[in-house]
C-alpha positions in Angstrom: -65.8 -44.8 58.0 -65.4 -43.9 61.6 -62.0 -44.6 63.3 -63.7 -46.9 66.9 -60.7 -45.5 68.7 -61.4 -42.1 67.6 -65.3 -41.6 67.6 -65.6 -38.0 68.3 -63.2 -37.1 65.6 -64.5 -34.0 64.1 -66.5 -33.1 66.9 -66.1 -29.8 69.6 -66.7 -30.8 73.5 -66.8 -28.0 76.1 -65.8 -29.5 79.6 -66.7 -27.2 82.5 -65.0 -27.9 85.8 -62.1 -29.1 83.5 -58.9 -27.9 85.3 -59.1 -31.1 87.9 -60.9 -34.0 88.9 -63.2 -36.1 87.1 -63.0 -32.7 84.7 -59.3 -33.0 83.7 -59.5 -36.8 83.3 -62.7 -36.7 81.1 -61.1 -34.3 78.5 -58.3 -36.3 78.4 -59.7 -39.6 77.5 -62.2 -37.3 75.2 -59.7 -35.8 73.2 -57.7 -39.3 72.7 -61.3 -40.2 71.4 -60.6 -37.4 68.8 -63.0 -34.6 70.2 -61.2 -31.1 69.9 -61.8 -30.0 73.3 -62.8 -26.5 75.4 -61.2 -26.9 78.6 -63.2 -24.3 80.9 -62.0 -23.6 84.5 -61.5 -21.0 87.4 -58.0 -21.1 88.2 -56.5 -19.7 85.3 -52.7 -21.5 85.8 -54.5 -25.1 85.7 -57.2 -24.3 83.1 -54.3 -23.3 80.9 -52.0 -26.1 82.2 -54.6 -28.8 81.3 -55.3 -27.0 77.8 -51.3 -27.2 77.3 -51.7 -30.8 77.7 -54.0 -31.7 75.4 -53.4 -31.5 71.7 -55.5 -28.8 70.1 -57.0 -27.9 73.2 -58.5 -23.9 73.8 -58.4 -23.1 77.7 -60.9 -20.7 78.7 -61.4 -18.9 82.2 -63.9 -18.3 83.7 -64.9 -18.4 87.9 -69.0 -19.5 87.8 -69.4 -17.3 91.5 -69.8 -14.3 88.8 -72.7 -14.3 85.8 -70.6 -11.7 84.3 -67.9 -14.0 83.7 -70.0 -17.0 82.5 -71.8 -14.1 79.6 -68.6 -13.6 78.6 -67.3 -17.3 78.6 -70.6 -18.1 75.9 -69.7 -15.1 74.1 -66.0 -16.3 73.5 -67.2 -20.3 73.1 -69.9 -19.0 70.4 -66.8 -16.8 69.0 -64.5 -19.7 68.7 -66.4 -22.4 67.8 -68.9 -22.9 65.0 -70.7 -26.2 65.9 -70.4 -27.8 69.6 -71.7 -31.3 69.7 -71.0 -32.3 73.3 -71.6 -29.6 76.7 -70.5 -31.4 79.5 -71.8 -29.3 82.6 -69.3 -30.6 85.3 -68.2 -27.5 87.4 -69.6 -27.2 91.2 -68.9 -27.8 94.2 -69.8 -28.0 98.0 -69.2 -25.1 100.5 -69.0 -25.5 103.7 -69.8 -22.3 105.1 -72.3 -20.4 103.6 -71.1 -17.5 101.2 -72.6 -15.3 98.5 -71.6 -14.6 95.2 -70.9 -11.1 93.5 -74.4 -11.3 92.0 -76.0 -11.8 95.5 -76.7 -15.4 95.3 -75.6 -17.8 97.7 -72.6 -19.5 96.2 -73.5 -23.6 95.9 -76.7 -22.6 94.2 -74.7 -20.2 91.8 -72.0 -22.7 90.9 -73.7 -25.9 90.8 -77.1 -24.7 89.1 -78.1 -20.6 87.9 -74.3 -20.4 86.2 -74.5 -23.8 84.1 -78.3 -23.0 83.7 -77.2 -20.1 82.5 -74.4 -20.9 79.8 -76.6 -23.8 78.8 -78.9 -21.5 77.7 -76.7 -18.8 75.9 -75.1 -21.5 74.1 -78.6 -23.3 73.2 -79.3 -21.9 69.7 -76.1 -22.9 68.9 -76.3 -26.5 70.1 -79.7 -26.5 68.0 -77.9 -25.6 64.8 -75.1 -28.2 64.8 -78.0 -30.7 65.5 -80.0 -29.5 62.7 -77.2 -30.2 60.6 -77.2 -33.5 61.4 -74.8 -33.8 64.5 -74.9 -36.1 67.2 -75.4 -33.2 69.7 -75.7 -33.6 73.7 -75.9 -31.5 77.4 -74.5 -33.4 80.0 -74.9 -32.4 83.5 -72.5 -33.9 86.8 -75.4 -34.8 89.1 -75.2 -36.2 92.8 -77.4 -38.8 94.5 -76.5 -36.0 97.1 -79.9 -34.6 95.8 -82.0 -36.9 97.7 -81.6 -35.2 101.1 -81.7 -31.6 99.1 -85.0 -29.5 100.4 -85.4 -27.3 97.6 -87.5 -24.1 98.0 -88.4 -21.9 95.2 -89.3 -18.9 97.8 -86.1 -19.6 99.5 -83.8 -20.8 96.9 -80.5 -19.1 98.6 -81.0 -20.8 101.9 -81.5 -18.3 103.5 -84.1 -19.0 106.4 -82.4 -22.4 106.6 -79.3 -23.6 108.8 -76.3 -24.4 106.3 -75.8 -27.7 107.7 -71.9 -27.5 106.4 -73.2 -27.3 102.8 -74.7 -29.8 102.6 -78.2 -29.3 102.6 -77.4 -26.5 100.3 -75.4 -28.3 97.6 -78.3 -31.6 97.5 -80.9 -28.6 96.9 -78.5 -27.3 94.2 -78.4 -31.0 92.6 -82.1 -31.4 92.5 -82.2 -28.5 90.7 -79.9 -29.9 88.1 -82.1 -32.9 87.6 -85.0 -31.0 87.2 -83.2 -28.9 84.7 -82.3 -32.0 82.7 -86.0 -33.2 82.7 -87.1 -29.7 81.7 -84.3 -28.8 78.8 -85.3 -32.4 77.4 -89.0 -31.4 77.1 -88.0 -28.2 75.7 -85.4 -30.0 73.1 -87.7 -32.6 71.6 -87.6 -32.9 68.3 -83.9 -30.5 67.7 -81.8 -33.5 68.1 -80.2 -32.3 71.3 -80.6 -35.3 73.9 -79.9 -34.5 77.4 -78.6 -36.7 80.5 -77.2 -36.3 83.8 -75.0 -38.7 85.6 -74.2 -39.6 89.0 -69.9 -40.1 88.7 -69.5 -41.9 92.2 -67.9 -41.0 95.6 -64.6 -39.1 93.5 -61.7 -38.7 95.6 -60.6 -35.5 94.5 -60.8 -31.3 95.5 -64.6 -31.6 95.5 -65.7 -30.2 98.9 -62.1 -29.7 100.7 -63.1 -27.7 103.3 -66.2 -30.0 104.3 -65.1 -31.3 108.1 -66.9 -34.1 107.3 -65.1 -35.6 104.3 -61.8 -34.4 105.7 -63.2 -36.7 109.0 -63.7 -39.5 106.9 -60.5 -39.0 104.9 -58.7 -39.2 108.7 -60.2 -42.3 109.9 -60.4 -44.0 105.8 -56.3 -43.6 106.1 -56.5 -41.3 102.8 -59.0 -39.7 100.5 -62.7 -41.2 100.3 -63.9 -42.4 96.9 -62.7 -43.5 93.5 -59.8 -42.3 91.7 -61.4 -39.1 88.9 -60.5 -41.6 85.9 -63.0 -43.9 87.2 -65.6 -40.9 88.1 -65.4 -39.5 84.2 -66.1 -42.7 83.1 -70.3 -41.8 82.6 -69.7 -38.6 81.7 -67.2 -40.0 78.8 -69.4 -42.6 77.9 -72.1 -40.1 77.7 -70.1 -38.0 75.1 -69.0 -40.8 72.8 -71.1 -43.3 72.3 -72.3 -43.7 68.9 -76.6 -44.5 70.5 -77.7 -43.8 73.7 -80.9 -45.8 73.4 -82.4 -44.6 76.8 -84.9 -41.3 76.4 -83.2 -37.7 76.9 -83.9 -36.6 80.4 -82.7 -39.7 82.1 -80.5 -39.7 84.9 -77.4 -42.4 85.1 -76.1 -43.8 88.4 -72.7 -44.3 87.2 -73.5 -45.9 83.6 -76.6 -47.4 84.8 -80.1 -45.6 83.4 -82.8 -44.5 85.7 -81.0 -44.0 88.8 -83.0 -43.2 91.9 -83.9 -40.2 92.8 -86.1 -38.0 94.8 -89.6 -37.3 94.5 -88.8 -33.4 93.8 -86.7 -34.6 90.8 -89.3 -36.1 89.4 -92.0 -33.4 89.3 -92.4 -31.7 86.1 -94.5 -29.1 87.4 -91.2 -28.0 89.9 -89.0 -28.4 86.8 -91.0 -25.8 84.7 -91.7 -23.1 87.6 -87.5 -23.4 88.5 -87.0 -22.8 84.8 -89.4 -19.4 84.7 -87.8 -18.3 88.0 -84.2 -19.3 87.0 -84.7 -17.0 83.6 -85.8 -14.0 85.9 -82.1 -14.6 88.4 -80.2 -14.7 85.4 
């Protein structure tokens, strides 16, 4: 019979973006739910701090500005871990001047979208399997209602004929892109037993975009940091992970813990969603 204060016992999560923020509090509260926990991150002192802190917790490094790094961050996850029920997708970020990766992409796109695109699918076959042995098994992705002013371009998916706008023009494209990954691995899914969400955690007052003039404006005049404390932003994301039945279809998008948030037109087209997928698999 299952413990209610422990439903996950048994059960591996992987937690990108895990070394602070919403990250750090989500595999907290997931490993007092009894999950054993991956704690992934790109500061290596942190990643392994938070890991420290959480019994039974693995810390592994890895900085998402480099596909190298993320190839070799499946290859040690599928080395260490021979069923994985829950990938929670949470690592991004906003940049507020525009920089490119090692891999010659520009940065938000990398971080936000190709490099969790990208370990999504390395560890897919792997997600499949648990599922087909009859585990509850999920991909679940940090989204942004940032996407709704995002303009994303296929022929132009690093920005670079457009003005940076301090990021953030860049990191709502990157968002959309998430969605439509979401809508498109679901498609592709049906049927394994992988369901697939994305959530929108709130305005989180935490690292996320510390360099943005903007947020630190509105830090200045709000007396202190903008947005909810990162216990209350992993709240979807560790909802997500837990719960015994999601009842809503996989593909849907949550608003904070509310199903069918609204979004743009371009995260709703499924035509978008498929061509971003072929052209993502060419990048990485």
């Amino acid at each position: 019979m299952t413990d209610p204060e422990r439903p996950l016992a048994g059960q591996t999560v992987v937690v990108t973006g895990a070394s602070s923020g919403i990250g750090r509090a989500a595999a907290t509260e997931l490993s007092r739910r009894g999950a054993t926990l991956a704690v992934v991150g790109r500061d290596s002192h942190r990643t392994h701090e938070v890991a420290a802190s959480i019994d039974g917790a693995q810390a592994f490094v890895a900085d998402f500005a480099s596909l190298d790094q993320v190839r070799s961050l499946a290859t040690r996850l599928l080395g260490s871990y021979e069923t994985i029920d829950v990938l929670a997708n949470n690592a991004g970020g906003l940049e507020s001047a525009r920089r490119m990766t090692v891999d010659g992409h520009e940065r938000t796109i990398q971080v936000n979208y190709l490099a969790p695109f990208l370990l999504t699918t390395a560890l897919l076959p792997r997600l499949v399997a648990s599922a087909a042995g009859g585990r509850s098994v999920r991909v679940i992705s940090t989204a942004s209602v940032a996407h709704r002013w995002g303009r994303l371009r296929l022929d132009d998916l690093d920005s670079e004929r457009r003005p940076h706008l301090g990021g953030w023009q860049a990191y709502g494209s990157a968002k959309t892109a998430v969605l439509l990954f979401t809508r498109e691995l679901a498609r592709r899914t049906a049927g394994t037993g992988v369901s697939v969400f994305a959530f929108h955690p709130g305005l989180v007052a935490t690292s996320f975009g510390a360099r943005s003039a903007l947020l630190r404006l509105g830090s200045v005049f709000g007396s202190g940091p903008l947005g909810i404390a990162p216990e209350a932003g992993a709240v979807p994301l560790v909802e997500l992970a837990s719960a015994a039945d999601i009842t809503t279809p996989s593909g849907t998008y949550f608003d904070g813990l509310v199903p069918g948030g609204r979004t743009s037109a371009a995260a709703q087209d499924d035509a978008l969603a498929r061509r971003l997928w072929a052209l993502s698999e060419t990048l990485i």
